[in-house]
C-alpha distance (Angstrom), angle and dihedral (degrees) to the residues before:
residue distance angle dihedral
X1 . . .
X2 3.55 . .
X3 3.97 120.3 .
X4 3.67 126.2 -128.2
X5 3.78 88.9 -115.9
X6 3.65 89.2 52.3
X7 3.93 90.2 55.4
X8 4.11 121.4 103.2
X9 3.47 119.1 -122.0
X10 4.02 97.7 -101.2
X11 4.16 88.7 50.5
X12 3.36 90.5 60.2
X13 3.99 93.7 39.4
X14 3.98 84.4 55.4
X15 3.48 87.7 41.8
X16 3.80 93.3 62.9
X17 3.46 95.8 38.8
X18 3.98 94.6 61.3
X19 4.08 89.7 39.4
X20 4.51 94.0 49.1
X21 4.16 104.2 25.1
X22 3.67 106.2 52.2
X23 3.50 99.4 59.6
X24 3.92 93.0 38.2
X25 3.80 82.1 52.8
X26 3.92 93.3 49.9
X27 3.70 92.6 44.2
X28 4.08 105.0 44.8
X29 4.37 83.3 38.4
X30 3.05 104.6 57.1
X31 4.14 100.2 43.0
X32 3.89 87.4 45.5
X33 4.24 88.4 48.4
X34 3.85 94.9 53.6
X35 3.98 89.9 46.5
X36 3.37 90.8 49.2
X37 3.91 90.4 54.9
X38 3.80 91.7 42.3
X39 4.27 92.3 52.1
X40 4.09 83.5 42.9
X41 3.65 96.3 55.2
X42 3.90 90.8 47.6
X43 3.50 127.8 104.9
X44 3.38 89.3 -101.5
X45 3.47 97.4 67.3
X46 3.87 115.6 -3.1
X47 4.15 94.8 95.2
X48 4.43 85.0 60.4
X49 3.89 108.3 103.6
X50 4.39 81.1 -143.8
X51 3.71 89.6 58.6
X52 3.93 93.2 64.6
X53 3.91 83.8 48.9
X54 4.28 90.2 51.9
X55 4.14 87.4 41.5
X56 4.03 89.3 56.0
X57 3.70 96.3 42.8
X58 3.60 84.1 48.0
X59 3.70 102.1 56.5
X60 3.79 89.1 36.2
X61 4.16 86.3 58.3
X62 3.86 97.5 46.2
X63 4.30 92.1 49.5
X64 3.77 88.9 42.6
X65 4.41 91.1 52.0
X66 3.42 93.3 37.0
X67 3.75 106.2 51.1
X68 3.80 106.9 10.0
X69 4.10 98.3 45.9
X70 3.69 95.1 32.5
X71 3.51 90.6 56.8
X72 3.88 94.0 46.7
X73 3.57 93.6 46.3
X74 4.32 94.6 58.1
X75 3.60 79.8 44.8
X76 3.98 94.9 62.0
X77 3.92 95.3 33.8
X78 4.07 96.0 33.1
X79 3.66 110.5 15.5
X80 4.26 86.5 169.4
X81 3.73 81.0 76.3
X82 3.54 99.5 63.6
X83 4.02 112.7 92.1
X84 4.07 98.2 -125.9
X85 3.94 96.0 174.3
X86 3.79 129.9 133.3
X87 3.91 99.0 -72.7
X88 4.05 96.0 37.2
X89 3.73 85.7 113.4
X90 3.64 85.4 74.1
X91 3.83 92.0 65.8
X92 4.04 95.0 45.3
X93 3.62 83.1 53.9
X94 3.48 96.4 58.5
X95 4.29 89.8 36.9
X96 3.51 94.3 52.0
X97 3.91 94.9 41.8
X98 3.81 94.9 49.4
X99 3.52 96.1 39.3
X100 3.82 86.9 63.1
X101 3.50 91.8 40.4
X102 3.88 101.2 53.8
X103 3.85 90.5 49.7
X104 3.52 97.2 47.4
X105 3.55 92.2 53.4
X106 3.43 96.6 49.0
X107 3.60 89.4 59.5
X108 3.93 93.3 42.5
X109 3.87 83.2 49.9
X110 3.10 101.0 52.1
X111 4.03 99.6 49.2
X112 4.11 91.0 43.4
X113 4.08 74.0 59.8
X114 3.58 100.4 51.3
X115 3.82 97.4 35.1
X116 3.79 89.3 52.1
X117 3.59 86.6 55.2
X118 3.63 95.6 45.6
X119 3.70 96.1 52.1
X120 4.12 92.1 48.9
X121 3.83 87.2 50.9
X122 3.96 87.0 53.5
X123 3.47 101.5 39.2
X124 3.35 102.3 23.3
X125 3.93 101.9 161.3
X126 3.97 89.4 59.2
X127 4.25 83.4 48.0
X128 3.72 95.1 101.4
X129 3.83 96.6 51.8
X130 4.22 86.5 47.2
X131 3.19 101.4 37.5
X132 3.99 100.2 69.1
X133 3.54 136.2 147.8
X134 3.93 85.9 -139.5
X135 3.85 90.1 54.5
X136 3.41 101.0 47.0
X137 3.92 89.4 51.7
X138 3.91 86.0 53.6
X139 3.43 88.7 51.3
X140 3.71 107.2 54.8
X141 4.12 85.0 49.2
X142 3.66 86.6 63.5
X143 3.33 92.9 43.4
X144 3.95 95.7 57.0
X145 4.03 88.4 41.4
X146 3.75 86.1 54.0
X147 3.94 97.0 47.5
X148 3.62 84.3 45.0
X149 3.78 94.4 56.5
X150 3.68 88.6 51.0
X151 3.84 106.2 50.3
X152 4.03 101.5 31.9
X153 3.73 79.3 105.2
X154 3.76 86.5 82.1
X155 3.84 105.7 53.3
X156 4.00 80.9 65.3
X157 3.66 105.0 43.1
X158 3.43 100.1 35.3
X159 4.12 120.0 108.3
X160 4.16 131.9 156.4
X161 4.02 129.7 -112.0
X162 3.50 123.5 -106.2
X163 3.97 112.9 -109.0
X164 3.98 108.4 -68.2
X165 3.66 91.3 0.9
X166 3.76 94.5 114.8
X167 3.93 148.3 -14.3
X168 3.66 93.7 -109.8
X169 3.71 117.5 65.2
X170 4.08 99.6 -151.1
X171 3.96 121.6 40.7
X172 4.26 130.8 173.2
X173 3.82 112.9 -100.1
X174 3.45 119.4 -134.7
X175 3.78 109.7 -156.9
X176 3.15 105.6 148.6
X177 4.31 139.3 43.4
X178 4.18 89.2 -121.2
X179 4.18 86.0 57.8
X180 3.64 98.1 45.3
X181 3.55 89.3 54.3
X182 3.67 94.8 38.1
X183 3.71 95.0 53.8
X184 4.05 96.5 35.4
X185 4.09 95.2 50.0
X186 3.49 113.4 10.1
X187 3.69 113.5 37.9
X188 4.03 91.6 44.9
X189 3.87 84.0 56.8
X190 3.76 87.9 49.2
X191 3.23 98.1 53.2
X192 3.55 102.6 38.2
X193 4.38 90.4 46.7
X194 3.90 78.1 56.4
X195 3.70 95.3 61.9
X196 3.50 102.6 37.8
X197 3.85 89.4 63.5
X198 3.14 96.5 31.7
X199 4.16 90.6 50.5
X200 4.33 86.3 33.8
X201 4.08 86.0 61.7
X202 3.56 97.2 42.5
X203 4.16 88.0 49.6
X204 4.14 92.3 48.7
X205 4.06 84.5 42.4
X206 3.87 96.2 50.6
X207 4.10 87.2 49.0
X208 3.56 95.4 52.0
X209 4.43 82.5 50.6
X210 4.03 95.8 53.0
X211 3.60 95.7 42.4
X212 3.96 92.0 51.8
X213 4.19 89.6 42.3
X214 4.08 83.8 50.9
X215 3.59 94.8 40.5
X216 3.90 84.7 51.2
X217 3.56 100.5 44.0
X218 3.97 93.3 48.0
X219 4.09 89.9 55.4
X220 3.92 87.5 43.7
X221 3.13 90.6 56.3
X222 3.64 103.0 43.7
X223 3.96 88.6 45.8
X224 4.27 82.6 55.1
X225 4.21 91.2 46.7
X226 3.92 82.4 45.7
X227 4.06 92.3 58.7
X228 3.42 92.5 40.8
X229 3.26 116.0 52.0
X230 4.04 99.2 8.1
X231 3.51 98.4 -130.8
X232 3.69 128.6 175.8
X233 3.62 95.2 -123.5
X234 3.96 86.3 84.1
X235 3.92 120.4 138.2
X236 3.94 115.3 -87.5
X237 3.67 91.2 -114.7
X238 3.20 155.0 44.0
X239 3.99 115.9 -77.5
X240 4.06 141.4 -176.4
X241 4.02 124.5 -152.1
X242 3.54 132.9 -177.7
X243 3.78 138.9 165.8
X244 3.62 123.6 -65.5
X245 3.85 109.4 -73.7
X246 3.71 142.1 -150.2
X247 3.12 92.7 -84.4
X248 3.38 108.2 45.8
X249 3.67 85.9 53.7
X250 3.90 95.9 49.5
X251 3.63 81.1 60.2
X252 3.52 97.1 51.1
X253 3.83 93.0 44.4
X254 4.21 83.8 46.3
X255 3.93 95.6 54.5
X256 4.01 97.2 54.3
X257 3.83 83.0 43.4
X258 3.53 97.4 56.4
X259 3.50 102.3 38.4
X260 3.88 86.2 55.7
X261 4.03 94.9 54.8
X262 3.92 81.6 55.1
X263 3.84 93.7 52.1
X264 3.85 90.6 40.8
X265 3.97 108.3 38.1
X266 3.98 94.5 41.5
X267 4.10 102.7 65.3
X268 3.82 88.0 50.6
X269 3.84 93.5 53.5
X270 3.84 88.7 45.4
X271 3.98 92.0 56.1
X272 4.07 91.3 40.2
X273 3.79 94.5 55.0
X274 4.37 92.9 39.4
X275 3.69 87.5 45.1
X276 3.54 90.2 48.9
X277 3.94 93.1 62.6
X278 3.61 96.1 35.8
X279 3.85 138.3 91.3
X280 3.31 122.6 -163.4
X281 4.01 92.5 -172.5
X282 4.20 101.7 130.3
X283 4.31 90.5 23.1
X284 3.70 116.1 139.8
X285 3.54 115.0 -108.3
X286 4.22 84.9 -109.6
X287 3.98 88.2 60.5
X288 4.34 90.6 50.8
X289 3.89 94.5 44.1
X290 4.12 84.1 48.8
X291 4.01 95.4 46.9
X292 3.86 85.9 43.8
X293 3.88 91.7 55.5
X294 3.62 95.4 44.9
X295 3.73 90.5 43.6
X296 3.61 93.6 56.6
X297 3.46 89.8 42.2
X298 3.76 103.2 59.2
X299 4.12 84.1 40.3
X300 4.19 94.1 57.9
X301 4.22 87.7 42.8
X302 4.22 85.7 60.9
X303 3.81 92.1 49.5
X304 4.25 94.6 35.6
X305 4.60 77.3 56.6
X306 3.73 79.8 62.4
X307 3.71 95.6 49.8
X308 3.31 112.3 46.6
X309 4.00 107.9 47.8
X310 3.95 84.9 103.0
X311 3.75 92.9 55.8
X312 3.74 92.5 54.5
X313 3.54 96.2 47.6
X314 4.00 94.6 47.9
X315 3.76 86.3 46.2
X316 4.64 98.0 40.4
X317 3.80 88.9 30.2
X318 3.85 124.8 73.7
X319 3.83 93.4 166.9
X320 3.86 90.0 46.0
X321 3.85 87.6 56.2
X322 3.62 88.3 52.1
X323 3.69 89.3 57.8
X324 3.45 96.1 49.6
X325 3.67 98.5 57.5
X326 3.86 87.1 46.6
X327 4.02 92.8 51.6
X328 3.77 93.5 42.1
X329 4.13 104.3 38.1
X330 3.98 98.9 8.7
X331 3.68 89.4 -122.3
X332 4.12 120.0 141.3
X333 3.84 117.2 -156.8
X334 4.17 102.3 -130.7
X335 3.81 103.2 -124.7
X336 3.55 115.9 -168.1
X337 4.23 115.2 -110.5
X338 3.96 103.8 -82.3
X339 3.70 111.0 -100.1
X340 3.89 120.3 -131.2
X341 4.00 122.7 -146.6
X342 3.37 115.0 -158.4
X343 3.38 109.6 -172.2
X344 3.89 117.7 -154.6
X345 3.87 144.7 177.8
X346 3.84 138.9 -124.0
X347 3.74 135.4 -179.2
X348 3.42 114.4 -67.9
X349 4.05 92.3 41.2
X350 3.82 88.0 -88.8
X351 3.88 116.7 152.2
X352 3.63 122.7 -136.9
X353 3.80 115.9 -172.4
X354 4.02 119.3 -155.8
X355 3.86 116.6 -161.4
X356 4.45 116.9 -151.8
X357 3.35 124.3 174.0
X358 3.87 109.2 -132.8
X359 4.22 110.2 -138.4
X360 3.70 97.8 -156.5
X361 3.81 121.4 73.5
């Protein structure tokens, strides 16, 4: 056994960071994953085909932190804890498998969400008929029978340390020639083909999103220069603005969230398919306490994706913060009726701008 004084500075760094971050993750996930559910299911949002999407990623977020990192985290602070008897393969079956499972379908989630939203941006008059409640339900059961498909691998391979025999409670057993080759060059190709598509259509998606938010900002704000000041640069025909809407602001909210499932699935995938081909058999103790750090690192950034979804909607979303305050204190900001411009022309190019307020919401 090694002692603590005997420890380098990055073992105990790792050390703390798999005592103090799990349960702060658990904790701070879990709360932030139910509100999100409760602010999706209000009438703000809950008639949006995307909120369905956010609602399933949710619950799929707060299982995953509460059972699969709660029981990884006793088993790196108080191994003891962890039932190790003749049928605990059983339960790394079901670890390994979901733990695949709820990441890939946050990542399948989340780019159903942002191609939906790309496709009703470019075809917006066919929006209505795509854009469904129904559809998106249909969609996330595909999803989960896809992800399924892909990682049923692991309720078959799957099996659990010994006491003290490793960090990590469950590992992939390797029994045969057919699965060492199956999970050293094939399934790392799998997986990784998987997010480079998946990633690739969230990319194209998230263009198609700024260029319509720029495209609308430019003629808001050319419809705002036009009121003011009257000019004769107005546009050649008639045209209606209002206040940001839901959806504009779901697809605020679903840009920072998508570029974040990038920046927090990808260094995990990098490390699984390197560690894959690598044996660290004669490394120096240095190069062990460095793959353990990074390995830990990469692990906490997938669970820290399924924290944080309600901090960048709060932070994207102003109507989202307005339905949090009504789902936690039943208080309703009063908002003023949304004004319409309509901007209009008369002889001599002059423009002549008309203000309404609209009573329905």
């Amino acid at each position: 056994m090694v002692h603590d004084s005997e420890k380098s500075i990055l073992c105990r760094i790792t050390d703390g960071l798999d005592l103090y971050f799990p349960p702060f993750l658990i904790v701070t996930g879990v709360v932030c994953n139910v509100l999100v559910v409760l602010v999706m299911r209000s009438v703000y949002f809950r008639s949006l085909s995307t909120s369905f999407y956010m609602i399933a990623n949710a619950l799929v977020d707060t299982f995953s932190l509460a059972s699969l990192l709660t029981v990884d985290w006793l088993n790196l602070n108080y191994p003891s804890t962890i039932y190790r008897g003749e049928h605990s393969h059983y339960m790394c079956k079901f670890f390994h498998f979901f733990g695949w499972v709820s990441s890939d379908s946050g990542v399948l989630l989340t780019t159903a969400m942002t191609l939906e939203r790309g496709l009703a941006i470019t075809f917006p008059l066919k929006s209505s008929s795509w854009c469904t409640l129904k559809r998106a339900k249909r969609v996330t059961i595909l999803v989960f029978i896809f992800v399924f498909l892909k990682d049923v691998n692991f309720l078959f391979t799957s099996d659990t340390y010994a006491l003290n025999e490793s960090d990590r409670l469950c590992y992939v057993y390797l029994d045969s020639e057919n699965l060492k080759i199956f999970w050293k060059f094939v399934w790392p190709w799998i997986h990784n083909v998987f997010l480079l598509v998946s990633f690739t259509a969230i990319i194209i998606s998230n263009i198609i999103i700024i260029r319509h938010i720029k495209i609308s900002d430019r003629i808001r704000q050319e419809q705002q220069n036009c009121s003011i000041y009257k000019s004769n640069e107005c546009l050649p025909e008639t045209v209606k603005t209002k206040p940001a809407s839901r959806k504009r602001q779901v697809a605020t909210m679903l840009l920072v969230d998508s570029f974040t499932v990038i920046v927090c699935t990808l260094p995990f995938s990098i490390f699984t398919t390197i560690d894959s081909n690598t044996v660290l058999l004669d490394a120096s103790s240095g190069e062990r306490d460095w793959k353990r750090f990074i390995s830990s690192m990469s692990f906490y950034l997938l669970y820290v994706n399924r924290c944080v979804n309600f901090y960048l909607y709060s932070w994207s979303g102003t109507r989202f913060r307005e339905a949090l305050l009504f789902v936690v204190c039943g208080c309703k900001r009063r908002r003023k009726p949304p004004r319409v411009v309509t901007i209009s022309y008369t002889k001599g190019n002059s423009c002549s701008v008309h203000t309404c307020h609209n009573i329905t919401q």
